[in-house]
Gaussian input, Z-matrix of N, CA and C with variables (Angstrom, degrees):
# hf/3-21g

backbone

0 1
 N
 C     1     B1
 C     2     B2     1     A1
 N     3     B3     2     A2     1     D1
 C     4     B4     3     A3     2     D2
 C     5     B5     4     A4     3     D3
 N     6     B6     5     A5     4     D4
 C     7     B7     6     A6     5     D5
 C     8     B8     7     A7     6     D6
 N     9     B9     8     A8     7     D7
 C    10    B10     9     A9     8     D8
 C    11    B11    10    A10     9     D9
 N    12    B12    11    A11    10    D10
 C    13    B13    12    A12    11    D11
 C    14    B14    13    A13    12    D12
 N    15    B15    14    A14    13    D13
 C    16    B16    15    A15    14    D14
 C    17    B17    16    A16    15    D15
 N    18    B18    17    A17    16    D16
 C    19    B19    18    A18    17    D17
 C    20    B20    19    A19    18    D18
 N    21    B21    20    A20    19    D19
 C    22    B22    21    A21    20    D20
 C    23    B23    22    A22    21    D21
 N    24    B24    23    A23    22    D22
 C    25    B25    24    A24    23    D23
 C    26    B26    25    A25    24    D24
 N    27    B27    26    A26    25    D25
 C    28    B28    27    A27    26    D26
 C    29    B29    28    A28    27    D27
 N    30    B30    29    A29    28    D28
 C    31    B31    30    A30    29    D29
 C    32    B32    31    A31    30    D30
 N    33    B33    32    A32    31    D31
 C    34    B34    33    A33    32    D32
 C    35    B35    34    A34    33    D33
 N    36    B36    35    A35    34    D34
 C    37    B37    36    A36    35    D35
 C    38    B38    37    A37    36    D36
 N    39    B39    38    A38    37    D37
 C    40    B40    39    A39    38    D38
 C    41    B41    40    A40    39    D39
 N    42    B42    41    A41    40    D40
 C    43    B43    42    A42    41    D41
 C    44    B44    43    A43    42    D42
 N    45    B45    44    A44    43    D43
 C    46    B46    45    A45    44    D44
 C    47    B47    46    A46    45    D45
 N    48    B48    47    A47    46    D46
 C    49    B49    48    A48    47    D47
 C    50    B50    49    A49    48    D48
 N    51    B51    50    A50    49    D49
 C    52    B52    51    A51    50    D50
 C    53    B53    52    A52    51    D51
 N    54    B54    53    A53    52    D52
 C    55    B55    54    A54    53    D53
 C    56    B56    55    A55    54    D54
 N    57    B57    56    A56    55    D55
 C    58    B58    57    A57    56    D56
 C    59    B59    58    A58    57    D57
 N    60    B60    59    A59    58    D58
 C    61    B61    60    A60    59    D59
 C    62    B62    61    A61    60    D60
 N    63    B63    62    A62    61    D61
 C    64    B64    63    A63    62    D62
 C    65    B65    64    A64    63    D63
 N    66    B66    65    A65    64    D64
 C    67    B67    66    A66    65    D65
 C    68    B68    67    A67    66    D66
 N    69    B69    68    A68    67    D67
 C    70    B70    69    A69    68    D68
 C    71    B71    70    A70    69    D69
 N    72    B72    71    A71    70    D70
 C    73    B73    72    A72    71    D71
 C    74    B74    73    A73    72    D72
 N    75    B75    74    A74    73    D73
 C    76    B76    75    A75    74    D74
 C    77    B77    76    A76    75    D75
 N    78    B78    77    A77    76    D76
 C    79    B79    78    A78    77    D77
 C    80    B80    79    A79    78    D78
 N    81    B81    80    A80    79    D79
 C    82    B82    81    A81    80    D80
 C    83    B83    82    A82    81    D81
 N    84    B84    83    A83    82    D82
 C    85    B85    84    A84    83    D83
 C    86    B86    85    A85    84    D84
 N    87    B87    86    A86    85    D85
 C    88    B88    87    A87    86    D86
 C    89    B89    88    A88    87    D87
 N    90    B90    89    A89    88    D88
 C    91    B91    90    A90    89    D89
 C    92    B92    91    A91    90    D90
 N    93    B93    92    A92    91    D91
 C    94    B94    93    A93    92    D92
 C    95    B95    94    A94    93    D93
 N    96    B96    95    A95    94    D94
 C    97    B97    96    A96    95    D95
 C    98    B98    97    A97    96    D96
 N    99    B99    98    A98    97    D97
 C   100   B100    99    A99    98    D98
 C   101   B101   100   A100    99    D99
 N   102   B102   101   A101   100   D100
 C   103   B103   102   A102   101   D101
 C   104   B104   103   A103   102   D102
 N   105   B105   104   A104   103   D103
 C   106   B106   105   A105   104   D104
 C   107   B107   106   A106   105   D105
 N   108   B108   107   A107   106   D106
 C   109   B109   108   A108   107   D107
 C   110   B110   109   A109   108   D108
 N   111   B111   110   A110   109   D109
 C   112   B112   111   A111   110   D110
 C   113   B113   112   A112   111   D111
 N   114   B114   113   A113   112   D112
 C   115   B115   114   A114   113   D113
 C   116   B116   115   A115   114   D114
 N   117   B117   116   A116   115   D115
 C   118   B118   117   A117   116   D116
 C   119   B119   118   A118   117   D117
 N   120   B120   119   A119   118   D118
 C   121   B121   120   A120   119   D119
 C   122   B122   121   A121   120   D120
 N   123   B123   122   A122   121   D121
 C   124   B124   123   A123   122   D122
 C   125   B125   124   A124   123   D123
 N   126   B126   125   A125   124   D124
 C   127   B127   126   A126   125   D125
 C   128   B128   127   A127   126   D126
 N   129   B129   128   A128   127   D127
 C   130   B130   129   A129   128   D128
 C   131   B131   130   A130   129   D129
 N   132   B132   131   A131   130   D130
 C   133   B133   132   A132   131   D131
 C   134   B134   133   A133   132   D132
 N   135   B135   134   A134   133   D133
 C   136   B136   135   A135   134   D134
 C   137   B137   136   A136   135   D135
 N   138   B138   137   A137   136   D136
 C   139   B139   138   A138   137   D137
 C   140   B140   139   A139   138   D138
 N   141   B141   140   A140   139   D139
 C   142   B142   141   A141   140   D140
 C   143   B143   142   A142   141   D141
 N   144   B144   143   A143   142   D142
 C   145   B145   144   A144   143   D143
 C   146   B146   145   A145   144   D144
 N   147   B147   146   A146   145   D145
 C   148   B148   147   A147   146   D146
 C   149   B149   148   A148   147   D147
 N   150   B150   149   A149   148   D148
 C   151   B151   150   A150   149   D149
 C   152   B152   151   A151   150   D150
 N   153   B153   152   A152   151   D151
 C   154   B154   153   A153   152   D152
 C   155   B155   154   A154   153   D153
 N   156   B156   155   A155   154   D154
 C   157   B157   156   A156   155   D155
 C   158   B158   157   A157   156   D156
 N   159   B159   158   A158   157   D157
 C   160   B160   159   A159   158   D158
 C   161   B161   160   A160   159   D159
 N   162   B162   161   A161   160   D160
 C   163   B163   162   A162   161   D161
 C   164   B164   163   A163   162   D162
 N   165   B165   164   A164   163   D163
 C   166   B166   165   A165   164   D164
 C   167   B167   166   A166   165   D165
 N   168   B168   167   A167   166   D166
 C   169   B169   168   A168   167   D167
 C   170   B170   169   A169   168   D168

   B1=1.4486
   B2=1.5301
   B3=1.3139
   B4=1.0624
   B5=1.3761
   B6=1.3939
   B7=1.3583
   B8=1.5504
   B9=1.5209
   B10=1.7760
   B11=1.7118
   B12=1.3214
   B13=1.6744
   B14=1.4762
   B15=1.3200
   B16=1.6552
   B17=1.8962
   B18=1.2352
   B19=1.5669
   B20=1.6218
   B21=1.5377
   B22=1.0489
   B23=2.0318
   B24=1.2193
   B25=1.7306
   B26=1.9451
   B27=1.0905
   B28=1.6607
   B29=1.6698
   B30=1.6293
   B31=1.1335
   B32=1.6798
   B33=0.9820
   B34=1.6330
   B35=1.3370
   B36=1.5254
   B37=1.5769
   B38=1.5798
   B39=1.2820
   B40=1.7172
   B41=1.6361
   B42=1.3864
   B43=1.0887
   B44=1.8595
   B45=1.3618
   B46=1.0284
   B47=2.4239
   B48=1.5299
   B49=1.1172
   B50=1.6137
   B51=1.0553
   B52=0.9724
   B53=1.4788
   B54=1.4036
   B55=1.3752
   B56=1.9678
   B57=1.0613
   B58=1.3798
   B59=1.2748
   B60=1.4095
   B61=1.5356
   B62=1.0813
   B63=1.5137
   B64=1.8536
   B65=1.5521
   B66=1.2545
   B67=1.3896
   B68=1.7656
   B69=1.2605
   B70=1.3847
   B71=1.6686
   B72=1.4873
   B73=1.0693
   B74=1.6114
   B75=1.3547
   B76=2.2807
   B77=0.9881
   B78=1.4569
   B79=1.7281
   B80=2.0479
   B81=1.4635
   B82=2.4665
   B83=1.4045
   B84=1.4088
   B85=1.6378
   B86=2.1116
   B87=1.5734
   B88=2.0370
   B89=1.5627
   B90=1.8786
   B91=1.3304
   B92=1.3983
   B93=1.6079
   B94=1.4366
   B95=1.4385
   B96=1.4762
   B97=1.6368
   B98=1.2260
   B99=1.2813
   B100=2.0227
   B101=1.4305
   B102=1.5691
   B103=1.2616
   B104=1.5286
   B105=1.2346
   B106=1.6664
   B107=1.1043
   B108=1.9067
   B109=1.7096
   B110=1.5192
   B111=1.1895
   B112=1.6536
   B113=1.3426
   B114=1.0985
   B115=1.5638
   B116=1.6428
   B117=1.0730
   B118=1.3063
   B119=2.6997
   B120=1.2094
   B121=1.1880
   B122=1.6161
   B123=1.8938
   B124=1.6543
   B125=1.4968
   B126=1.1116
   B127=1.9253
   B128=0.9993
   B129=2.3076
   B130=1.5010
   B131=1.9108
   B132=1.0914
   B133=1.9012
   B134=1.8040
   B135=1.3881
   B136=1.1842
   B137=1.7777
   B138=1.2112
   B139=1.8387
   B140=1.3604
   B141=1.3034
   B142=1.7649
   B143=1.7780
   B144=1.0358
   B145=1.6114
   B146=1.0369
   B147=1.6598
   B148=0.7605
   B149=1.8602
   B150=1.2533
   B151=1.6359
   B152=1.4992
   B153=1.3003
   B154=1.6005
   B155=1.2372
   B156=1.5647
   B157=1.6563
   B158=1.5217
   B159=1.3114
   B160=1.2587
   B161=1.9292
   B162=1.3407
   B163=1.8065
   B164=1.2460
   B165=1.4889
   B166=1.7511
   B167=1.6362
   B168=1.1680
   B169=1.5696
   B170=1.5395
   A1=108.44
   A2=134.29
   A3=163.12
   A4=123.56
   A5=108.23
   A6=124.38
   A7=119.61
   A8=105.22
   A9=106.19
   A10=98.11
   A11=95.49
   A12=95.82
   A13=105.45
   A14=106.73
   A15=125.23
   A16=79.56
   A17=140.24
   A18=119.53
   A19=105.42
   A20=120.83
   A21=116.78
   A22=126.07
   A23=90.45
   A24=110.65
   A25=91.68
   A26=111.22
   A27=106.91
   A28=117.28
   A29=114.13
   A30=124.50
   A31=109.79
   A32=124.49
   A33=136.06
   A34=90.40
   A35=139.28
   A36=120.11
   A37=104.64
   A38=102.58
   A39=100.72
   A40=111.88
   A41=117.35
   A42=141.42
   A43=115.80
   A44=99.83
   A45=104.46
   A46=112.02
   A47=96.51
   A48=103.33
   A49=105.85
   A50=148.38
   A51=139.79
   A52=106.36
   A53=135.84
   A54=139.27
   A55=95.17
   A56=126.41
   A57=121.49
   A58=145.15
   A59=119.41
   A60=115.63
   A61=119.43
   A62=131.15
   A63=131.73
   A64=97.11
   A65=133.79
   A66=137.59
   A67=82.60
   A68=119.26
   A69=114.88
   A70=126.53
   A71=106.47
   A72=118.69
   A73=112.44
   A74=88.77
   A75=84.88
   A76=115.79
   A77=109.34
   A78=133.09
   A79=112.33
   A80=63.60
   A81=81.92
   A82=88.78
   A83=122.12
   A84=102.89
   A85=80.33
   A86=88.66
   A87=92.52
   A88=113.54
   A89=119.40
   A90=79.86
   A91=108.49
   A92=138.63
   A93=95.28
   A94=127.31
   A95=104.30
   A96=100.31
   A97=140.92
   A98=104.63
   A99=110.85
   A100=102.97
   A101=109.95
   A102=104.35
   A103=93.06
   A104=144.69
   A105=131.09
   A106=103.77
   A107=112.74
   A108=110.20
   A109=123.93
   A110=87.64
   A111=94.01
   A112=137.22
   A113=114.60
   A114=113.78
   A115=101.44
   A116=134.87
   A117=142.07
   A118=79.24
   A119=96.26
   A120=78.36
   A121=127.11
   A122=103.47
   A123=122.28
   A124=108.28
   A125=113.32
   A126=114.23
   A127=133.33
   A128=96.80
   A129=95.65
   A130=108.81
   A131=99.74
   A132=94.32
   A133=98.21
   A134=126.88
   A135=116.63
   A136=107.17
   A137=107.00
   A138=109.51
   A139=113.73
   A140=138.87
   A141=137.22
   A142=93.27
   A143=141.93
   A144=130.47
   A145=111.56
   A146=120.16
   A147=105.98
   A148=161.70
   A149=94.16
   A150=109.34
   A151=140.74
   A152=84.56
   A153=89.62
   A154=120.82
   A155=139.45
   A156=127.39
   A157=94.68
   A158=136.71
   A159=104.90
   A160=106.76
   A161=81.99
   A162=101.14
   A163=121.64
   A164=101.80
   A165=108.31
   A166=90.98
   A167=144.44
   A168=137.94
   A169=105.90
   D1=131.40
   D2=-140.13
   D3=-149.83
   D4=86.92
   D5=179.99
   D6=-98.85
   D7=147.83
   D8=-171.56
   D9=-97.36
   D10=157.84
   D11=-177.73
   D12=-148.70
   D13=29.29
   D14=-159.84
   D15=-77.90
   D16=-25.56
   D17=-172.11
   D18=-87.46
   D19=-31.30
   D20=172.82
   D21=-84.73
   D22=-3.75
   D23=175.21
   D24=-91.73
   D25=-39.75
   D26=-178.38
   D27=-60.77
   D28=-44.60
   D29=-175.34
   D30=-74.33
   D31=-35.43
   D32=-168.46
   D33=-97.67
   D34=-18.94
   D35=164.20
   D36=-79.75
   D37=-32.90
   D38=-172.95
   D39=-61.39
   D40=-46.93
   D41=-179.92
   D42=-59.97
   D43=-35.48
   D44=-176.44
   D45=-75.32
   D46=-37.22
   D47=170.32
   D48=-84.26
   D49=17.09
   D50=165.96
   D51=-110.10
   D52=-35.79
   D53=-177.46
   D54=-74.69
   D55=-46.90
   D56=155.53
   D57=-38.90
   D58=-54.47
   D59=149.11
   D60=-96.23
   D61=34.61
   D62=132.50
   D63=-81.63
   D64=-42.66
   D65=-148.30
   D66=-79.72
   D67=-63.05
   D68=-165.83
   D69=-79.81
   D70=-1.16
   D71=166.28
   D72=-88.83
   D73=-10.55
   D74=175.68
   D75=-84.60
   D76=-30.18
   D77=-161.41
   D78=-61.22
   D79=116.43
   D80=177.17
   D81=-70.29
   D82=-51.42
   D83=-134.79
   D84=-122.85
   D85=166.37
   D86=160.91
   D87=-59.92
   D88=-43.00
   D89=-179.61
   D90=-83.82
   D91=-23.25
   D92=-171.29
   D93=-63.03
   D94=-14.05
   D95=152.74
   D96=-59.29
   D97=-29.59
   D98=155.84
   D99=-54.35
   D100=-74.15
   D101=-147.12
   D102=-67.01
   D103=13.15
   D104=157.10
   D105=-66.31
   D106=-60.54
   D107=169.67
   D108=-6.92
   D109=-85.40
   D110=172.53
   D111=-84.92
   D112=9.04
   D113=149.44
   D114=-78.07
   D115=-55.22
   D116=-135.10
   D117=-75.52
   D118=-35.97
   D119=-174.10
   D120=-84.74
   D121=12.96
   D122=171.73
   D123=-108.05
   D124=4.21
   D125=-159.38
   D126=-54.68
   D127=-17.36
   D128=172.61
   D129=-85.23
   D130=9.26
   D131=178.66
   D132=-98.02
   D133=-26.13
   D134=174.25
   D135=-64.49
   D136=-71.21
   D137=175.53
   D138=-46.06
   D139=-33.92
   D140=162.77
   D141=-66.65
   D142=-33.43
   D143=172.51
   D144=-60.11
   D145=-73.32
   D146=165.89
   D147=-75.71
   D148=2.77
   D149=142.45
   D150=-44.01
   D151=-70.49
   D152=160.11
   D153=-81.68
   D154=-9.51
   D155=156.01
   D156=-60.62
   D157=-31.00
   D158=-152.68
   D159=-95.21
   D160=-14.54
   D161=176.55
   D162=-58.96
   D163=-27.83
   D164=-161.73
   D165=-94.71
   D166=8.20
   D167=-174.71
   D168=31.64

């Protein structure tokens, strides 16, 4: 069985170029522009963090 996931591959690509040039538009130096790189490519574990930090009051 063979399921499509092309709407949830759309949102986490969108997300992913958008957490990237916020990340690299903050960036002082080249690496904190790396390390935006790769945050920007974990971002849905930062927003599930902070969800639930903000859940637990």
């Amino acid at each position: 069985m063979h399921k499509d996931h092309a709407t949830s591959n759309a949102v986490y690509g969108l997300g992913l170029i958008g957490a990237a040039v916020y990340y690299i538009q903050n960036a002082t130096s080249f690496v904190d522009g790396l390390l935006g790189v790769l945050k920007a490519l974990v971002w849905p574990a930062f927003l599930v963090h902070k969800v639930l930090e903000f859940l637990q009051m």
